[in-house]
mmCIF file of the N, C-alpha and C atoms, coordinates in Angstrom:
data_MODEL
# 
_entry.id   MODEL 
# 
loop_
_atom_site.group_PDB 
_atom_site.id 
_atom_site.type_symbol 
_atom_site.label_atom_id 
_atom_site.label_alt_id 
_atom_site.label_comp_id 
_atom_site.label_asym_id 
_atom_site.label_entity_id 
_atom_site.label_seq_id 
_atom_site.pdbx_PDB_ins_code 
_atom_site.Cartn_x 
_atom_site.Cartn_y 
_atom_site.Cartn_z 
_atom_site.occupancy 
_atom_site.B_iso_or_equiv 
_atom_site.pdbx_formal_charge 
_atom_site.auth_seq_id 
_atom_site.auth_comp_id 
_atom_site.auth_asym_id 
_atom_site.auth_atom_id 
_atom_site.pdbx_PDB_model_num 
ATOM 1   N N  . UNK A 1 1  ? 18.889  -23.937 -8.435  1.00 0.00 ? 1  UNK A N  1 
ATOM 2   C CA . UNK A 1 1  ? 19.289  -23.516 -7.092  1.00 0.00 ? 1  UNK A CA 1 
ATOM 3   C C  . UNK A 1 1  ? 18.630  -24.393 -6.033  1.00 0.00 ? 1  UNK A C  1 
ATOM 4   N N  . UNK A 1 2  ? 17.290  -24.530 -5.979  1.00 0.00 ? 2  UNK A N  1 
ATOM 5   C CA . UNK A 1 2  ? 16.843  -25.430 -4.998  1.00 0.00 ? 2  UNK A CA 1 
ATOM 6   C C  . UNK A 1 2  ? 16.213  -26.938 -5.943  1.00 0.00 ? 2  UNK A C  1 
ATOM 7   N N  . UNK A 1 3  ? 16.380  -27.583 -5.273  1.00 0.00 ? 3  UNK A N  1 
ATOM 8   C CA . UNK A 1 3  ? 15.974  -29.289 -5.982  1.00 0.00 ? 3  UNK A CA 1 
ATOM 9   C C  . UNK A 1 3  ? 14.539  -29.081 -6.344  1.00 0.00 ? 3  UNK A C  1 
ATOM 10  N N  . UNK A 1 4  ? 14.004  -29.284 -7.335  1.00 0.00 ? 4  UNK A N  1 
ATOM 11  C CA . UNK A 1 4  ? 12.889  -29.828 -7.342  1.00 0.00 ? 4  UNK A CA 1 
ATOM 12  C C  . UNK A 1 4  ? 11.760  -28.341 -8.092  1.00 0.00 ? 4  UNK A C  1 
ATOM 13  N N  . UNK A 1 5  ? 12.298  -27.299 -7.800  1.00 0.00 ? 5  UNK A N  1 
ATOM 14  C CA . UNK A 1 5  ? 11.516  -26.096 -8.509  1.00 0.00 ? 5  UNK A CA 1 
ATOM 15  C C  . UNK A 1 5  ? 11.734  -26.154 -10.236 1.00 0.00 ? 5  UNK A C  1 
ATOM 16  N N  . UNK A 1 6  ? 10.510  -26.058 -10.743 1.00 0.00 ? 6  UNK A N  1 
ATOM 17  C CA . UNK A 1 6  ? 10.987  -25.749 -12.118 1.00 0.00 ? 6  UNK A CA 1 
ATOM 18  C C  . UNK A 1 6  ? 12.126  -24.756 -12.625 1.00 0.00 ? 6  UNK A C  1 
ATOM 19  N N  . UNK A 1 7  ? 12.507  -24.920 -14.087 1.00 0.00 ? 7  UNK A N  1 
ATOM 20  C CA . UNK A 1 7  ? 13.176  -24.044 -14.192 1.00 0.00 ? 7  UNK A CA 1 
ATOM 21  C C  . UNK A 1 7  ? 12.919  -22.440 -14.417 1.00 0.00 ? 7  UNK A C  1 
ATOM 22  N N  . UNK A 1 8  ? 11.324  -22.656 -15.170 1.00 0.00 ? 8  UNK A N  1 
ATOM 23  C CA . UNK A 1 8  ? 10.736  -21.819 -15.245 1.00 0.00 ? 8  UNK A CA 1 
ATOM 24  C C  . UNK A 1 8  ? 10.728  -20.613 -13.737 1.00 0.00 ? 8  UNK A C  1 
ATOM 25  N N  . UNK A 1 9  ? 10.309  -21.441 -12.872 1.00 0.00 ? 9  UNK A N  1 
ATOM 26  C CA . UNK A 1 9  ? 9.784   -21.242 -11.460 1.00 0.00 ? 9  UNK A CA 1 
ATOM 27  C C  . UNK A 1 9  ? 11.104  -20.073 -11.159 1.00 0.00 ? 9  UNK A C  1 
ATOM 28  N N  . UNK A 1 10 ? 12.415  -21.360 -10.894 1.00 0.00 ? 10 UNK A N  1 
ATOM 29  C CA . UNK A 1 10 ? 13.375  -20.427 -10.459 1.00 0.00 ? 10 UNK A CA 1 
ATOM 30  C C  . UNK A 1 10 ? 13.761  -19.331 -11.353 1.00 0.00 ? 10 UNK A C  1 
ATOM 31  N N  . UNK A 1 11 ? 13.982  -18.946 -12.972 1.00 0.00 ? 11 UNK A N  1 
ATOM 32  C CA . UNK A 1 11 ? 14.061  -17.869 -13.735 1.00 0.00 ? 11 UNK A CA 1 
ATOM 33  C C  . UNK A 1 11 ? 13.310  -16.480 -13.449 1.00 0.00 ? 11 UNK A C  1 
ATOM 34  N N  . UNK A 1 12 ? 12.021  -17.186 -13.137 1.00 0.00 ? 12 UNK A N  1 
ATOM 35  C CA . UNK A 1 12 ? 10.519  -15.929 -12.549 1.00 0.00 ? 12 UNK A CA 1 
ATOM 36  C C  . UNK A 1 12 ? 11.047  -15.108 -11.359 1.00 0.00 ? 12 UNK A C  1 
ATOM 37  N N  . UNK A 1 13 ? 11.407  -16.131 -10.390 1.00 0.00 ? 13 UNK A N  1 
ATOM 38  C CA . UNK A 1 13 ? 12.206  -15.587 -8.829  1.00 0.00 ? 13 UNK A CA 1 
ATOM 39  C C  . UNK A 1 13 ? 13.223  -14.735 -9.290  1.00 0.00 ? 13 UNK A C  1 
ATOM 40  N N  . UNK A 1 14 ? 14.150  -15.290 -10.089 1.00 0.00 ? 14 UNK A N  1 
ATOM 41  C CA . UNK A 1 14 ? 15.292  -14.424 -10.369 1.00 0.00 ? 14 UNK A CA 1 
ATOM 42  C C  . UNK A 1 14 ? 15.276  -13.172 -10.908 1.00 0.00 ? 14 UNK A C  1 
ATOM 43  N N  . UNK A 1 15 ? 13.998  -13.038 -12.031 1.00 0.00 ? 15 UNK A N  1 
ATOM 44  C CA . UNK A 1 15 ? 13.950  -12.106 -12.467 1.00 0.00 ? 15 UNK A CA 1 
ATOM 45  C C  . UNK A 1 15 ? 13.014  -10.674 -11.650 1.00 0.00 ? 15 UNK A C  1 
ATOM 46  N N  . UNK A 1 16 ? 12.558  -11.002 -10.496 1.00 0.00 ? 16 UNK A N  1 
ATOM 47  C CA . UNK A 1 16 ? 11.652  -10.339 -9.458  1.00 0.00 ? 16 UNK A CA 1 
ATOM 48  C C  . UNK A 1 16 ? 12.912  -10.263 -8.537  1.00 0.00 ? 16 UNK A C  1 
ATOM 49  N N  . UNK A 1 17 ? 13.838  -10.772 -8.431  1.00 0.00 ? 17 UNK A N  1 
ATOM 50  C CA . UNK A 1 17 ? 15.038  -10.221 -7.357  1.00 0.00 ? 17 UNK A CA 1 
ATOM 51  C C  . UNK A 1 17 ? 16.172  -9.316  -8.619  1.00 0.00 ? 17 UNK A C  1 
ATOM 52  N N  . UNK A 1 18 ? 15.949  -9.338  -9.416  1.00 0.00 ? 18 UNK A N  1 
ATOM 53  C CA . UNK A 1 18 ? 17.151  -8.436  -10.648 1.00 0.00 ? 18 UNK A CA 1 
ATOM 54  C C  . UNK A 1 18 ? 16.204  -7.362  -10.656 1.00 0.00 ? 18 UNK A C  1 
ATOM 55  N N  . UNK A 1 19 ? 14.609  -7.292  -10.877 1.00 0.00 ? 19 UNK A N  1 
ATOM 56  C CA . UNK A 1 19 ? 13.937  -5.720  -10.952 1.00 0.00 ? 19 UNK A CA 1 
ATOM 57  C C  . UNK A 1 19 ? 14.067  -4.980  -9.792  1.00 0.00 ? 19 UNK A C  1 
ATOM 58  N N  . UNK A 1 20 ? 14.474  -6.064  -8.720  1.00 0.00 ? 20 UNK A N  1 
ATOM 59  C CA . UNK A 1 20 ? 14.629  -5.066  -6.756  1.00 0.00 ? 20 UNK A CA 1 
ATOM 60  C C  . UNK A 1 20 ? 12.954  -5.395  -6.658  1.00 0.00 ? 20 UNK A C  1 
ATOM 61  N N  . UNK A 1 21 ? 12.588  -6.257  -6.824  1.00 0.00 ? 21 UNK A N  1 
ATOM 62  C CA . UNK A 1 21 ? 10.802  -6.276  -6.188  1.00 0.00 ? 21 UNK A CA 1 
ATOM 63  C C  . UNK A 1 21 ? 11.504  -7.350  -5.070  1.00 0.00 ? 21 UNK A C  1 
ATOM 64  N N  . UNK A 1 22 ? 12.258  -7.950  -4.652  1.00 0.00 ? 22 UNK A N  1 
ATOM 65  C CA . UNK A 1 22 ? 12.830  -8.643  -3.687  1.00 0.00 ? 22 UNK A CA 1 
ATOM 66  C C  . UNK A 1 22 ? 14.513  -8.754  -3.252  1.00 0.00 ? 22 UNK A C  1 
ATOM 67  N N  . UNK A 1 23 ? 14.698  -8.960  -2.081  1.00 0.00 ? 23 UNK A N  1 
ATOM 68  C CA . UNK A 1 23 ? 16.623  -8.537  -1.941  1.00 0.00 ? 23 UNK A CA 1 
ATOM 69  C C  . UNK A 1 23 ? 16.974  -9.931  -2.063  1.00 0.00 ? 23 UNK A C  1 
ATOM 70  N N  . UNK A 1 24 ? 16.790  -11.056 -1.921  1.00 0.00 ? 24 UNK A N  1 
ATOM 71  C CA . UNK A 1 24 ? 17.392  -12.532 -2.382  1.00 0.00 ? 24 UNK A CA 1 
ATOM 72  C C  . UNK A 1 24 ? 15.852  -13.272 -3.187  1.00 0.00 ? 24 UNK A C  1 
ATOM 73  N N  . UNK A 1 25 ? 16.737  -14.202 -3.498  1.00 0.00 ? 25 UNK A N  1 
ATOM 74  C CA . UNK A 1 25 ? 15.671  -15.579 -4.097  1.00 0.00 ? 25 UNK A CA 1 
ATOM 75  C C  . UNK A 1 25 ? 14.826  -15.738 -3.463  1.00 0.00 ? 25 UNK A C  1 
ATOM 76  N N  . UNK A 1 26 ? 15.879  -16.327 -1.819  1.00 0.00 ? 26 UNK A N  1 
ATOM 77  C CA . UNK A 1 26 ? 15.299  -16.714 -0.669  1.00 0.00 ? 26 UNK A CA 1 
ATOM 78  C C  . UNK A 1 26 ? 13.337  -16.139 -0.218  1.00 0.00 ? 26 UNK A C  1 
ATOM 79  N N  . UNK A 1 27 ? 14.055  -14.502 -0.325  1.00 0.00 ? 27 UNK A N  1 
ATOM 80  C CA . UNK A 1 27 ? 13.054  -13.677 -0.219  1.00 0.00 ? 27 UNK A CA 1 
ATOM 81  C C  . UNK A 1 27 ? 11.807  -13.784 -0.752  1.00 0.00 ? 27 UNK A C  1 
ATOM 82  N N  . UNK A 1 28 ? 12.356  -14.210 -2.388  1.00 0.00 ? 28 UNK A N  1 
ATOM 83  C CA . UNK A 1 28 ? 10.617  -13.750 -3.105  1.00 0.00 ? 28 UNK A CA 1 
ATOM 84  C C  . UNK A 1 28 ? 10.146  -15.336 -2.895  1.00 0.00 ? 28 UNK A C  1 
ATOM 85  N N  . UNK A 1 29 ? 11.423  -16.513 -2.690  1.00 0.00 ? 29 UNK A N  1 
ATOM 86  C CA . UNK A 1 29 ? 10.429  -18.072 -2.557  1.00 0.00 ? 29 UNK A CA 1 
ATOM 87  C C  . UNK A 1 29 ? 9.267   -17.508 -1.418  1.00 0.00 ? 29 UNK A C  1 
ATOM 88  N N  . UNK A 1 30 ? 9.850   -17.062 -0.461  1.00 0.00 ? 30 UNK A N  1 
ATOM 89  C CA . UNK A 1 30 ? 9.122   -16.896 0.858   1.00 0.00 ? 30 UNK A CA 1 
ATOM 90  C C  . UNK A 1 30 ? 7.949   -16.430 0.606   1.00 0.00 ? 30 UNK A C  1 
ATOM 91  N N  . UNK A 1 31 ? 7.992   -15.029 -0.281  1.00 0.00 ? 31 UNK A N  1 
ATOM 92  C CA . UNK A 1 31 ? 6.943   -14.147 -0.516  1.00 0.00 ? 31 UNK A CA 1 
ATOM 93  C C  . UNK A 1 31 ? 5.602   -15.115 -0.616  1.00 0.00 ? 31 UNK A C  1 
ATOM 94  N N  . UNK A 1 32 ? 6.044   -16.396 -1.975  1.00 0.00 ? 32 UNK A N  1 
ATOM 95  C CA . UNK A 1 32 ? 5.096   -17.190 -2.601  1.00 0.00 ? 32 UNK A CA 1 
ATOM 96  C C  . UNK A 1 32 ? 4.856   -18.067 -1.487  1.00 0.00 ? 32 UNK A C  1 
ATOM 97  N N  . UNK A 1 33 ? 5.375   -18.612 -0.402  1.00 0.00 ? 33 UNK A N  1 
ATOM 98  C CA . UNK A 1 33 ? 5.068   -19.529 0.472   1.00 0.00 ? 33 UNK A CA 1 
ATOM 99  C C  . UNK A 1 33 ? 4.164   -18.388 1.347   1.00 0.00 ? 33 UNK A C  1 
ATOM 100 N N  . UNK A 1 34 ? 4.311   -17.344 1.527   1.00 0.00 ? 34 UNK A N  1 
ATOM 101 C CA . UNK A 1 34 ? 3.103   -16.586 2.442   1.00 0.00 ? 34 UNK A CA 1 
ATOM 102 C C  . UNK A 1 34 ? 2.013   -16.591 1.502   1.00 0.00 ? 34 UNK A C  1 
ATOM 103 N N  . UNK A 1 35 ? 2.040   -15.767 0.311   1.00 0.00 ? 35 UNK A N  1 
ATOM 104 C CA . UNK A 1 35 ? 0.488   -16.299 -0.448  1.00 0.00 ? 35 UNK A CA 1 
ATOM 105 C C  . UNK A 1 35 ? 0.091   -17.664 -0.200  1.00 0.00 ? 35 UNK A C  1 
ATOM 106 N N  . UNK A 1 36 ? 0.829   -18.899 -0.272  1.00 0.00 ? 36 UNK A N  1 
ATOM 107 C CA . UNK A 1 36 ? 0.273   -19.808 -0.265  1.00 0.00 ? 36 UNK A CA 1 
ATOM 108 C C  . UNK A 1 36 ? -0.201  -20.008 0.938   1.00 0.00 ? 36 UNK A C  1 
ATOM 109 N N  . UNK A 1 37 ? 0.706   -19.797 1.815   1.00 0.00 ? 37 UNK A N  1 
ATOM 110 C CA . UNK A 1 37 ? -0.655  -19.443 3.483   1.00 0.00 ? 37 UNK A CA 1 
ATOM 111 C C  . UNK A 1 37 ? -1.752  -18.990 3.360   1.00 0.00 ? 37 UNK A C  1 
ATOM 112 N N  . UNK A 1 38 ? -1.793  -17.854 2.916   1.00 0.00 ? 38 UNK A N  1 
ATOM 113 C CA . UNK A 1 38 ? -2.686  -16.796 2.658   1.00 0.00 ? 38 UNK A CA 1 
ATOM 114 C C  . UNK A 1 38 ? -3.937  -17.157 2.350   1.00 0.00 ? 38 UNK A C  1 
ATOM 115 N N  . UNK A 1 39 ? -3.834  -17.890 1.211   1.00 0.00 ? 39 UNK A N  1 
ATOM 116 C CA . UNK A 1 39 ? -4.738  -18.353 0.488   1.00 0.00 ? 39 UNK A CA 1 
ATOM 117 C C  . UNK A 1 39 ? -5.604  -19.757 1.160   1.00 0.00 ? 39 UNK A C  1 
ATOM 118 N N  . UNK A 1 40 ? -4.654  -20.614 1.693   1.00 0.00 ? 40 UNK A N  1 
ATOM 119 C CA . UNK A 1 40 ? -5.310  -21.611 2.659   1.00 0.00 ? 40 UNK A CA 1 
ATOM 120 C C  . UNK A 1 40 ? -6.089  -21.159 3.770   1.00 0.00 ? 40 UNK A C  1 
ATOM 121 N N  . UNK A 1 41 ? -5.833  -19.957 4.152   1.00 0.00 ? 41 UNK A N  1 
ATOM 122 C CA . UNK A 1 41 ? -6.153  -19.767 5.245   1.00 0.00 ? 41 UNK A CA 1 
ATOM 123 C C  . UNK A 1 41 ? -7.417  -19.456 4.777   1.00 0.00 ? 41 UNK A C  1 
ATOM 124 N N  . UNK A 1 42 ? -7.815  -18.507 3.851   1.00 0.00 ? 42 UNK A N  1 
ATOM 125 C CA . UNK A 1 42 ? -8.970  -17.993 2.855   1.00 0.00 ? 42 UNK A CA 1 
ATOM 126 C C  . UNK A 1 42 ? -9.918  -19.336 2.631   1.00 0.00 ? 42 UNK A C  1 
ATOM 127 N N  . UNK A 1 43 ? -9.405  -20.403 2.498   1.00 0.00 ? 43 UNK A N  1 
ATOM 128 C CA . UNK A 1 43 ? -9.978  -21.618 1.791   1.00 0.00 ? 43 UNK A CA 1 
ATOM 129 C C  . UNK A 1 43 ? -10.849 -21.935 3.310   1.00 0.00 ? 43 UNK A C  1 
ATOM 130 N N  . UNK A 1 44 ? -9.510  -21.805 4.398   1.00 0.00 ? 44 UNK A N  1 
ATOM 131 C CA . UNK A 1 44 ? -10.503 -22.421 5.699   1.00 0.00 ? 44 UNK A CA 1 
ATOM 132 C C  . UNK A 1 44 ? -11.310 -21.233 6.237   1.00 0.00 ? 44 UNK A C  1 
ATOM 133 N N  . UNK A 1 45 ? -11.790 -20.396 6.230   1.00 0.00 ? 45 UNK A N  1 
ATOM 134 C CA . UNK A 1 45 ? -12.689 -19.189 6.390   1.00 0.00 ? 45 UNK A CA 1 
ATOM 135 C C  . UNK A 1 45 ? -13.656 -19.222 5.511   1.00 0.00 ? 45 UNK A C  1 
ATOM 136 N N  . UNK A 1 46 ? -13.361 -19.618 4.107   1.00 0.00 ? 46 UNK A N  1 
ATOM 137 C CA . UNK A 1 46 ? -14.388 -19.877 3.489   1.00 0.00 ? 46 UNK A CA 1 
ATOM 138 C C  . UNK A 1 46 ? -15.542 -21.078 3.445   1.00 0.00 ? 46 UNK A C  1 
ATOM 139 N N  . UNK A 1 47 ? -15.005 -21.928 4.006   1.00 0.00 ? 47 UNK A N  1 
ATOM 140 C CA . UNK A 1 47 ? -15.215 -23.031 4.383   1.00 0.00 ? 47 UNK A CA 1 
ATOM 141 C C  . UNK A 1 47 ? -16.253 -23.122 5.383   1.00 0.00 ? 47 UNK A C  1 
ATOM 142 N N  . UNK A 1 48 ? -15.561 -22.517 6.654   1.00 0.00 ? 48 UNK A N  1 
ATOM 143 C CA . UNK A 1 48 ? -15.985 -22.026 7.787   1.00 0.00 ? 48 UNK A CA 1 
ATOM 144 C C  . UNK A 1 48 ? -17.787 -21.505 7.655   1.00 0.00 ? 48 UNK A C  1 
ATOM 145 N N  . UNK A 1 49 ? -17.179 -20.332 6.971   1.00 0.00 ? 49 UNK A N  1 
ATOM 146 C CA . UNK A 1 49 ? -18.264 -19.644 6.363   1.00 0.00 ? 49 UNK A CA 1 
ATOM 147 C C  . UNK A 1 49 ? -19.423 -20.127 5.960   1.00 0.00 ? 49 UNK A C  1 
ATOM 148 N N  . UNK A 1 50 ? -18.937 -21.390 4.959   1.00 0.00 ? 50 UNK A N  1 
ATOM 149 C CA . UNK A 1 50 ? -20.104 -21.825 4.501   1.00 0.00 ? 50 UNK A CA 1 
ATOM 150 C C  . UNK A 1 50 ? -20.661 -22.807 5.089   1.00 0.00 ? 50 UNK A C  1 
ATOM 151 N N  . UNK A 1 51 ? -19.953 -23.621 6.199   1.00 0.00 ? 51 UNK A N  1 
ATOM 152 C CA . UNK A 1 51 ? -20.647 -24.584 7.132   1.00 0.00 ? 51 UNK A CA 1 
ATOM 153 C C  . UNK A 1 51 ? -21.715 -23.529 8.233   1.00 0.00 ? 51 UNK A C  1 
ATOM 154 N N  . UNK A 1 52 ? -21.236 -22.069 8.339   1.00 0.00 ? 52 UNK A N  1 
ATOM 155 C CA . UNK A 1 52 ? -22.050 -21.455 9.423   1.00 0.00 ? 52 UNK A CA 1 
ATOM 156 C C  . UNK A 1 52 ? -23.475 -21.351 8.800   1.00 0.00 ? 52 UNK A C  1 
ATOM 157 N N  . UNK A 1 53 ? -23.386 -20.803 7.427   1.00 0.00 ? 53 UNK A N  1 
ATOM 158 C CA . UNK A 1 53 ? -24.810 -20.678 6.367   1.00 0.00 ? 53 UNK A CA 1 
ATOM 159 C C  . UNK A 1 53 ? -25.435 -21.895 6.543   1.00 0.00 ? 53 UNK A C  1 
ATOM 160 N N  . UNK A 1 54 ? -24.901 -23.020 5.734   1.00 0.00 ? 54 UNK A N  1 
ATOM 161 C CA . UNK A 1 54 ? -25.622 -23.926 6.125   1.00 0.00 ? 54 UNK A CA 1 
ATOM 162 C C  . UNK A 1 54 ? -26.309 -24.687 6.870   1.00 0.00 ? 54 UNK A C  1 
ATOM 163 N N  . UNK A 1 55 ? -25.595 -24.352 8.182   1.00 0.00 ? 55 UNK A N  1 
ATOM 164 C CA . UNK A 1 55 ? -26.234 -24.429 9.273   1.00 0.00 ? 55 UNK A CA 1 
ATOM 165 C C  . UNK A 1 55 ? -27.489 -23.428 10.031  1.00 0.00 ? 55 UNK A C  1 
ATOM 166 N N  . UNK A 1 56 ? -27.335 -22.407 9.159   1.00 0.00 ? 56 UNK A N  1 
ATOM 167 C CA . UNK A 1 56 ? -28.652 -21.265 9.856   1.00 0.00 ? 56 UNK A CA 1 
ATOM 168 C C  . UNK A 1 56 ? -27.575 -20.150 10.776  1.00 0.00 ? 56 UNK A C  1 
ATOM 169 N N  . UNK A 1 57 ? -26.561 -20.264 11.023  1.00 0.00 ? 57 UNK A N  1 
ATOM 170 C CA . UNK A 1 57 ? -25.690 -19.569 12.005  1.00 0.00 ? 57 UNK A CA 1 
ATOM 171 C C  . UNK A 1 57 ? -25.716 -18.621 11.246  1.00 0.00 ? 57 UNK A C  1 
ATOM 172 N N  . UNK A 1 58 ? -26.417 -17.256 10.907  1.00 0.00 ? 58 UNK A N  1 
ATOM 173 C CA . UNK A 1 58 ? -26.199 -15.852 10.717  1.00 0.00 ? 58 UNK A CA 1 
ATOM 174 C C  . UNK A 1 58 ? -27.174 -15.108 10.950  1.00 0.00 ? 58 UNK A C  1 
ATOM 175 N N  . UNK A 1 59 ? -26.830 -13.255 10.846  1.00 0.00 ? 59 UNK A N  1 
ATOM 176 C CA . UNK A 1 59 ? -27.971 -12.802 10.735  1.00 0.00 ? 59 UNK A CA 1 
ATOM 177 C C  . UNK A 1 59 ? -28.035 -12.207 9.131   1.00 0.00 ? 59 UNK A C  1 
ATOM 178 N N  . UNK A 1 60 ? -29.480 -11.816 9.134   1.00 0.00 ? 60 UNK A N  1 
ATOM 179 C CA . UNK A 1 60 ? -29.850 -11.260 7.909   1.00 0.00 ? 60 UNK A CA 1 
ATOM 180 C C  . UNK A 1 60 ? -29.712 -9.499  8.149   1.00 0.00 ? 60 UNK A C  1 
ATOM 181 N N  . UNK A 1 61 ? -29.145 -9.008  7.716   1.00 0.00 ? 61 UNK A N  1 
ATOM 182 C CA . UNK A 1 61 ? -29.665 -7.296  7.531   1.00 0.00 ? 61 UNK A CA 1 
ATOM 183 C C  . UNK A 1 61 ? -30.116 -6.719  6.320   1.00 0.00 ? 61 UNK A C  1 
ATOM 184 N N  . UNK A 1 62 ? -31.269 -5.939  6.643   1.00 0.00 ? 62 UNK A N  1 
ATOM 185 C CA . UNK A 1 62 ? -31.594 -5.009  5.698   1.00 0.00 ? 62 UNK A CA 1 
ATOM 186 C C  . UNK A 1 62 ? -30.245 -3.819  4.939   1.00 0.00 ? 62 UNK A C  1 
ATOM 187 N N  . UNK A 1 63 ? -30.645 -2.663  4.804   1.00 0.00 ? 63 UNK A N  1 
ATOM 188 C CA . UNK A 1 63 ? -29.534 -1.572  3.932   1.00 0.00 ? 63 UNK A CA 1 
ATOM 189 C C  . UNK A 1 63 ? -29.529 -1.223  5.404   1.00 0.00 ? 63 UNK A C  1 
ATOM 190 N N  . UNK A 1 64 ? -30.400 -0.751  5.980   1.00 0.00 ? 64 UNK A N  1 
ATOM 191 C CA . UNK A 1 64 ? -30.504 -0.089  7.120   1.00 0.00 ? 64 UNK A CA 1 
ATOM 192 C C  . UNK A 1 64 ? -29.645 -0.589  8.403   1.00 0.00 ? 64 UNK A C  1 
ATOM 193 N N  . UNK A 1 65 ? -29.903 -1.593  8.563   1.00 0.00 ? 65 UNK A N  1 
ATOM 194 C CA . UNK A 1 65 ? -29.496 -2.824  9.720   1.00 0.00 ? 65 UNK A CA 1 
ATOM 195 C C  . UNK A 1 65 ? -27.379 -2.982  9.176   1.00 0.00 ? 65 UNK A C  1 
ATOM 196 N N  . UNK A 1 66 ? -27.856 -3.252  7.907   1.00 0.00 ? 66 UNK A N  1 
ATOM 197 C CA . UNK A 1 66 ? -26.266 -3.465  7.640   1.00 0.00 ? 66 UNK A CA 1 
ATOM 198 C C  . UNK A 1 66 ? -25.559 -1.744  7.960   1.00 0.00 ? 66 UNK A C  1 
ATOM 199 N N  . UNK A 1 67 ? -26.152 -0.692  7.742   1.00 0.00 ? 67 UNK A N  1 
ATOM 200 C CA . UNK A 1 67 ? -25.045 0.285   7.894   1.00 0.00 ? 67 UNK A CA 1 
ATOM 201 C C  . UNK A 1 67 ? -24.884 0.668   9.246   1.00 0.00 ? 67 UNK A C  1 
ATOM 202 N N  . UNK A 1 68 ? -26.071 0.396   10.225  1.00 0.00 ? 68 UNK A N  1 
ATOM 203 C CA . UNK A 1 68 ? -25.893 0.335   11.499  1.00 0.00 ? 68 UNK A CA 1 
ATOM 204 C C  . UNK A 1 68 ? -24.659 -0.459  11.814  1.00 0.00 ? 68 UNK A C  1 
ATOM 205 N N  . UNK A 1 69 ? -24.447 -1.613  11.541  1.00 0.00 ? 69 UNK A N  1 
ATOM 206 C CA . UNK A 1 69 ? -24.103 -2.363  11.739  1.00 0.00 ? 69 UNK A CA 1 
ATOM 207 C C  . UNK A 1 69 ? -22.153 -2.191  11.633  1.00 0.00 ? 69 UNK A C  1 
ATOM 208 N N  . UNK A 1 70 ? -21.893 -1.471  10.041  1.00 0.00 ? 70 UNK A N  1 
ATOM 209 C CA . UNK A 1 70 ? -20.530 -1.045  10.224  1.00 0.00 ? 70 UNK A CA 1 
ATOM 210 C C  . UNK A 1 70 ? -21.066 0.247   10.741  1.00 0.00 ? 70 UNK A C  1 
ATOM 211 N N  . UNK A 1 71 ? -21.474 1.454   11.101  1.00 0.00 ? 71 UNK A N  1 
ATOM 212 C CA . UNK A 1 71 ? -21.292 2.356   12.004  1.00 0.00 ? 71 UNK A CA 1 
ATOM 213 C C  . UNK A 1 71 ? -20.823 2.110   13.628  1.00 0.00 ? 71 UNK A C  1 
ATOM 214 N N  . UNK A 1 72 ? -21.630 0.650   13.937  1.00 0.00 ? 72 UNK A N  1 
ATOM 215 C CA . UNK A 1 72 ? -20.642 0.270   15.216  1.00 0.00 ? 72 UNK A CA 1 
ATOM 216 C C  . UNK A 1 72 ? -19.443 -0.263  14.928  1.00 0.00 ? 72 UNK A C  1 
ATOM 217 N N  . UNK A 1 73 ? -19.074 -0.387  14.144  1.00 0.00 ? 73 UNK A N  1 
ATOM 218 C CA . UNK A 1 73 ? -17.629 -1.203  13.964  1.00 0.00 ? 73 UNK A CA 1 
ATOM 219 C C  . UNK A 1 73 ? -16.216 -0.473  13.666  1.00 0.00 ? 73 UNK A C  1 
ATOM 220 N N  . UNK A 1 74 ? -17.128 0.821   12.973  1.00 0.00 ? 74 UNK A N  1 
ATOM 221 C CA . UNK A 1 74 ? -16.427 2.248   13.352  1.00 0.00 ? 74 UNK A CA 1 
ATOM 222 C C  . UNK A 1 74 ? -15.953 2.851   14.588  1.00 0.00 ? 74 UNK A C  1 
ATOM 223 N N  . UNK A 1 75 ? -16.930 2.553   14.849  1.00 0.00 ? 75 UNK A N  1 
ATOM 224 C CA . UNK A 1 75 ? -17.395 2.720   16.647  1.00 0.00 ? 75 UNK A CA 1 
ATOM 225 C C  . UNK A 1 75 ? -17.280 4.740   16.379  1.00 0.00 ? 75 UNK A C  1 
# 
């Protein structure tokens, strides 16, 4: 159906739009192109993340400090 997807690839799609876990092909390609966002985006946060550590950019909390901490976030 589309150039260049395995065959495997497109059979998998097809068979996730025949159980109704998606209403076209179109649909579940998409699904996999949002994980694949998803996941980049994860990669640059993680990333992020770990340039802030390395740099000293955090704080430390205790048990105490950390539940304070989501109790404001609860608000």
């Amino acid at each position: 159906m589309i150039a260049g997807i395995t065959p495997e690839n497109e059979r998998f799609l097809n068979e996730q739009v025949a159980a109704g876990q998606f209403s076209t092909f179109v649909d579940a390609l998409n699904a996999g192109i949002d994980l694949l966002k998803a996941r980049q985006a994860l990669i640059r946060r993680i990333s992020i993340s770990r340039e802030q550590l390395d740099s000293g950019d955090f704080v430390e909390l205790d048990d105490d400090g950390l539940t304070k901490f989501f109790d404001e976030l609860r608000g």
